[in-house]
C-alpha positions in Angstrom: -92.1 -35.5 104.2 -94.1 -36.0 100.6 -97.5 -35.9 100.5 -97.3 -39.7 99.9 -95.5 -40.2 102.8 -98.7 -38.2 104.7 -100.7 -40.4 103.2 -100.0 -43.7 104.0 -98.6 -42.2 107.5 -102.3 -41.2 108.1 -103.8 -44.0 106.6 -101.3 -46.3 109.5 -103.1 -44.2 111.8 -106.9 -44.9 111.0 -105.9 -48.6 111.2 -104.8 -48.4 114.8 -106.9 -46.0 115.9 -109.9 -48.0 118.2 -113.0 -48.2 116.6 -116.0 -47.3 117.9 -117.8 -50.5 119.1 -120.4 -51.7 121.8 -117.5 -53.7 123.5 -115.0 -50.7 123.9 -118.0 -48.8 125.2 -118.9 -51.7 128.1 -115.2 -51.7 128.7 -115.4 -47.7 129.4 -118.5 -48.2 131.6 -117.4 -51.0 133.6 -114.2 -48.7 134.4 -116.3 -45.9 135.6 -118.3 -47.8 137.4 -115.9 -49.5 139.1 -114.0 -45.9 140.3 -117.1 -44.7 141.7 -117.8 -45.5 145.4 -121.0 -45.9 145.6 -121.4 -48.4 143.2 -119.0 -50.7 146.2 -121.1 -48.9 148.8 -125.1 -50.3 147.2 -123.2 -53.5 146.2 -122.4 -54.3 149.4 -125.5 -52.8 151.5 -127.4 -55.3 149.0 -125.3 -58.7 149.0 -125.3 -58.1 152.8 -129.6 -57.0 153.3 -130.5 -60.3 151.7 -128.8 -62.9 154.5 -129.8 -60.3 156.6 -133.2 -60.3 156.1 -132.9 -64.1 155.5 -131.9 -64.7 159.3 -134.2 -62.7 160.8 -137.3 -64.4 159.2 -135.6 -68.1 160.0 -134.4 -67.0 163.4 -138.4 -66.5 164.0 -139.5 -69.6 162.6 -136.8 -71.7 164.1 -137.6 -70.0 167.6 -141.5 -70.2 167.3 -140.9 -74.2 165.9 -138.8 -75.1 169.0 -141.8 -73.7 171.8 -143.8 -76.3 173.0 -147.5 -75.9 171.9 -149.0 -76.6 175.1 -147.0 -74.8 177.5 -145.2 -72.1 175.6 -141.9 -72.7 177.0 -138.5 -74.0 174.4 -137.8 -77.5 173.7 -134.8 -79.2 172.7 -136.7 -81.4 169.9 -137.7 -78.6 167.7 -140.5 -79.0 165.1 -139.8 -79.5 161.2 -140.3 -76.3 159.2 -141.5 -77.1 155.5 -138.2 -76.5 152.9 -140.9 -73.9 151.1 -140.8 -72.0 153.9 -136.8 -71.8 154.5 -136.6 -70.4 150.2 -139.4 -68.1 151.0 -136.9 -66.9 153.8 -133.9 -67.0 151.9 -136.1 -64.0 149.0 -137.9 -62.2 152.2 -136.0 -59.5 151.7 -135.8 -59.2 147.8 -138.5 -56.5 147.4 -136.6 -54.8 149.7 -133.5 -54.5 148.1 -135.5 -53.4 145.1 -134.6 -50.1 146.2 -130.9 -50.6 146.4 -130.8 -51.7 142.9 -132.5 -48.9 142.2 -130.6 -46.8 143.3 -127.8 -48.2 141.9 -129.4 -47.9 138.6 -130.4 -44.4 138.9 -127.1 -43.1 139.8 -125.1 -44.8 137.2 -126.8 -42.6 134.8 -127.5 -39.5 136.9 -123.7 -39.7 138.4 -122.6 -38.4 134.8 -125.1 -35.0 134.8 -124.0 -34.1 138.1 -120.4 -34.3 138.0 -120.4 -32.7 134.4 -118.7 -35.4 132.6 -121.5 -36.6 130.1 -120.2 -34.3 127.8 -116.9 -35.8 128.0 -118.7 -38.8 127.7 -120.5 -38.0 124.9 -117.5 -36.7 122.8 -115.7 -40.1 123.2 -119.0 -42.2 122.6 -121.3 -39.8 120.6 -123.7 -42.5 120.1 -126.0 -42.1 122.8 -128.2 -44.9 122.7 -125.0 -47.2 123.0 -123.5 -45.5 125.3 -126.8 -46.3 127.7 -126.8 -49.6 126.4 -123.2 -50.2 127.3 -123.6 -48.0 131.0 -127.4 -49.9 131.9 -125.3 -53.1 130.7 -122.4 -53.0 133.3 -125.0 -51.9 135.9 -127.1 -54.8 135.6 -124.6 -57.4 135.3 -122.8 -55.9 138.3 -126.0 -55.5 140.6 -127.0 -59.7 139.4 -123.9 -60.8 140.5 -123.9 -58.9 144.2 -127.9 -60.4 144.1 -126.7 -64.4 143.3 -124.1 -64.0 146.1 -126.3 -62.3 148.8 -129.1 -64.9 147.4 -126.9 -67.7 148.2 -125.7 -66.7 151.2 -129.4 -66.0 152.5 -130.4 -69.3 151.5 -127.0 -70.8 153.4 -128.1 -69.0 156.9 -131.8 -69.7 156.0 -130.5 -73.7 155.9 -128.3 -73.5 158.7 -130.9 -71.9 161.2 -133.7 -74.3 159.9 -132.3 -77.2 159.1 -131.4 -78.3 162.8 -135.4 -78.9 163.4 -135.9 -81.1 160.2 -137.2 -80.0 157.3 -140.0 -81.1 155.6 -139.2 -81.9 151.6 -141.3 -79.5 148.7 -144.3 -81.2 147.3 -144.9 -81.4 143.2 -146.0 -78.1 143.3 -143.2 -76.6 144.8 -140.5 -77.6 143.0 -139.7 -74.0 141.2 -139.1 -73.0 144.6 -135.1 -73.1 144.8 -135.0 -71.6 141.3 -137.4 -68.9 141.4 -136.2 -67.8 145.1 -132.3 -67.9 144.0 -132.0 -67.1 140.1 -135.2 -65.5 140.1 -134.6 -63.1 143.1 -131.7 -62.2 141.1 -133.1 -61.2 137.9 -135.9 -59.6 139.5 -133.3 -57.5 141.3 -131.6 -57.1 138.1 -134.7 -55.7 136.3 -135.2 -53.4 138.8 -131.4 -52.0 138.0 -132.7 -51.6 134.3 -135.7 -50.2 135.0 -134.5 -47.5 137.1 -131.5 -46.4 134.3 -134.3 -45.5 132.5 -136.2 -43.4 135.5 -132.4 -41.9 135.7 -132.2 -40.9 131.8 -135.9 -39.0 132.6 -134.5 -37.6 135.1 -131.4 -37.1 135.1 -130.7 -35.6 138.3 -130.2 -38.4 141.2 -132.8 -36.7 143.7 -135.3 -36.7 140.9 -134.5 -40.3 139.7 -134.3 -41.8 143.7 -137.6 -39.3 144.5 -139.4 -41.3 141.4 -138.2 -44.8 142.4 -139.7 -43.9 145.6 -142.8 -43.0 144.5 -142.8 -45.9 142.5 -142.3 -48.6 145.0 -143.3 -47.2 148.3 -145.7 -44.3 148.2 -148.2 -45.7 144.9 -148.3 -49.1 146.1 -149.6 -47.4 149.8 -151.6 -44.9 148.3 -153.3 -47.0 146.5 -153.6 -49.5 149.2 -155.0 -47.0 151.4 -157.6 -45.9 148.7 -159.1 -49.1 148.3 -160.2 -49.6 151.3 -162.7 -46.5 151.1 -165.2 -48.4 149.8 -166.6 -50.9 147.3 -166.3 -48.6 144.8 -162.7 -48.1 145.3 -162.0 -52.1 144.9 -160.5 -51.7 141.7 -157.6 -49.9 142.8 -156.6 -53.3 144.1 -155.9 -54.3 140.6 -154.3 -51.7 139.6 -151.9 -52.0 142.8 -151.3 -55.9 141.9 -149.4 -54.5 138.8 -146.9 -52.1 140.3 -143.1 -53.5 140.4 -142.8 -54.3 144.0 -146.0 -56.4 144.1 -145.1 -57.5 140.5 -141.9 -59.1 141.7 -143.1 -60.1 145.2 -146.2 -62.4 143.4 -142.8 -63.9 141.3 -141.4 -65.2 144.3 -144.2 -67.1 145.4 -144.1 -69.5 142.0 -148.0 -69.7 142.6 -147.3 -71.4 146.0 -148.6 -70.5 149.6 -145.3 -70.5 151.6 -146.4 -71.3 155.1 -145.4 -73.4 157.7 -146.5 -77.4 156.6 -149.2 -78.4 158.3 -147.2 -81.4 159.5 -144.8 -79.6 161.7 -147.4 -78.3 164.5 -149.1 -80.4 166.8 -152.1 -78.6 166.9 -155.8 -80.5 165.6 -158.2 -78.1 164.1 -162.2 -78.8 164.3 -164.0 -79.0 161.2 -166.8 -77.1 162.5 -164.7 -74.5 164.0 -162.8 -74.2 160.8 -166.1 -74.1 158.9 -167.4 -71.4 161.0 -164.3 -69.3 160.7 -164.4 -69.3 157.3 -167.6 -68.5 157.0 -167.1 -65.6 159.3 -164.1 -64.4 157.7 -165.8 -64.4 153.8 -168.4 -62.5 155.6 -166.3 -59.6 156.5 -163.9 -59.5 153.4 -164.7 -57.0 151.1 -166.0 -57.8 147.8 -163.3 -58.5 145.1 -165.0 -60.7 142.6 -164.0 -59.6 139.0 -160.6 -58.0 140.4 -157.6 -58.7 138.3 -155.4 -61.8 140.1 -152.3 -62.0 137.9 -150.4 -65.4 138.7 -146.7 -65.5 139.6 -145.5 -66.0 136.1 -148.2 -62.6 134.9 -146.6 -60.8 137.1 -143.4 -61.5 135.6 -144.3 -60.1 132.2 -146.3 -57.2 134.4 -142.9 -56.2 136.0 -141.3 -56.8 132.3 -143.4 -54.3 130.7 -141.9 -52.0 133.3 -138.9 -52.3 132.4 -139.3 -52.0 128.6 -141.6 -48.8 128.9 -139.3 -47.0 131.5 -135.8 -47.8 129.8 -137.7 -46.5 126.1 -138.9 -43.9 127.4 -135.3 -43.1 129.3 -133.4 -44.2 126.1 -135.5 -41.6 124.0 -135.0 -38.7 126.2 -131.4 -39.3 126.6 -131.1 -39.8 122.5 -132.8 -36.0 122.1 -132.4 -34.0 125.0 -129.7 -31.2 125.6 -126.6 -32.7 127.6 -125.8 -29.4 129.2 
């Protein structure tokens, strides 16, 4: 063959070779992910926790609303439930399933230093940063849509346990309710995913990454819990516990609303007196918090946000410069 002939044989061959781009890397990723097991096996465990947790806390309510207030036994005319508190049901169990995400977020990036293939991984996509683009990517997108369908299927048992004892219909201020419990629980599940790709590019070992999820959602949040109640002087720590992730995303839930049962759907009459004097008492015996940082729902939202940005930088960074092997 002439060296033309090489030529233009080699230059055929640079024109069909794939390229190198974002969308043949997601394609790559979603294919791993989807030959892995666990990824099925935290799916699953979190489409299925969030009806889960969803009947339990209507099952209570629509068993406490069918007792009859003055003698304590069951009734066959139950008592209306507000609709706030049949969403609040349907999220119960989001910060729960926080950790499930996590997981699933830490182990799609961890999965590849354990088993050894992030150096075949590299080789095919040396570009680092894209390649955790395109793996946290996948992750996310697969762990919103197993959190929409368990979100819809808790609010779907929430409905059909409640609903049978009337529900009472949201007021003005409740109307971000239904969003914030369904696509909200979803996102904040999904940011959670994100977050913890990051935690598993620090890490990168999955006892390290699941160990600092942990620490992160469960043992700071009680720590600090704990430590508050020392003293006065200790208060603070209240704040600082207000803008951890779980706490983060379980203020986002509320939408700035009180979800309790209405006030409508109980038969029992309250003296104002009484009331006063309980209130008084309880003021009395809270601890001072004046000057403590309150974020609202939506401040907690760009609290849990921050999270996210810091911890996938910080993971993005380290997987951009650190040794593979």
């Amino acid at each position: 063959m002439s060296r033309g002939a090489h030529a233009a044989h080699a230059d055929r061959s640079a024109r069909t070779a794939p390229s190198l781009t974002f969308l043949n890397a997601v394609r790559a990723e979603l294919c791993k992910a989807l030959s892995l097991k666990s990824t099925y096996v935290l799916l699953i465990i979190n489409a299925l926790l969030l009806p889960v947790g969803s009947a339990l806390m209507a099952w209570a309510m629509a068993f406490l609303m069918s007792l009859d207030p003055a003698t304590g036994t069951t009734t066959d005319d139950p008592q209306p439930v507000a609709e706030s508190y049949m969403w609040g049901s349907a999220s119960a169990f989001v910060p729960t399933c926080l950790l499930v995400t996590g997981i699933l977020g830490v182990m799609a990036v961890t999965v590849e230093y354990s088993s050894s293939t992030i150096q075949s991984s590299l080789t095919a996509n040396p570009r680092r940063v894209m390649f955790l683009n395109a793996k946290t990517l996948v992750t996310a997108a697969l762990a919103f849509l197993s959190s929409l369908a368990g979100l819809l299927l808790a609010w779907g048992v929430a409905y059909a346990l409640l609903s049978p004892g009337g529900l009472t219909p949201l007021t003005d201020n409740e109307r971000a309710l239904p969003c914030v419990s369904i696509l909200g629980g979803a996102l904040l599940l999904t940011a959670m995913t994100v977050l913890a790709a990051g935690l598993g590019g620090v890490c990168r070992s999955t006892m390290g990454g699941v160990f600092a999820l942990v620490g992160l959602l469960i043992i700071a949040p009680s720590a600090l819990s704990m430590a508050s109640l020392a003293g006065d002087r200790f208060a603070w720590l209240q704040s600082v516990a207000r803008c951890l992730p779980d706490q983060a995303a379980s203020n986002v839930l509320t939408a700035g609303v009180d979800v309790v049962v209405s006030s409508s759907s109980t038969n029992v009459s309250i003296d104002v007196g009484s009331a006063d004097a309980i209130a008084e008492t309880t003021v009395a015996a809270t601890p001072e918090t004046s000057g403590l940082f309150e974020p609202t729902w939506w401040q907690s939202g760009l609290i849990l946000l921050a999270w996210v940005v810091v911890a996938y930088a910080i993971g993005a960074i380290v997987v951009r410069r650190s040794d593979v092997k």
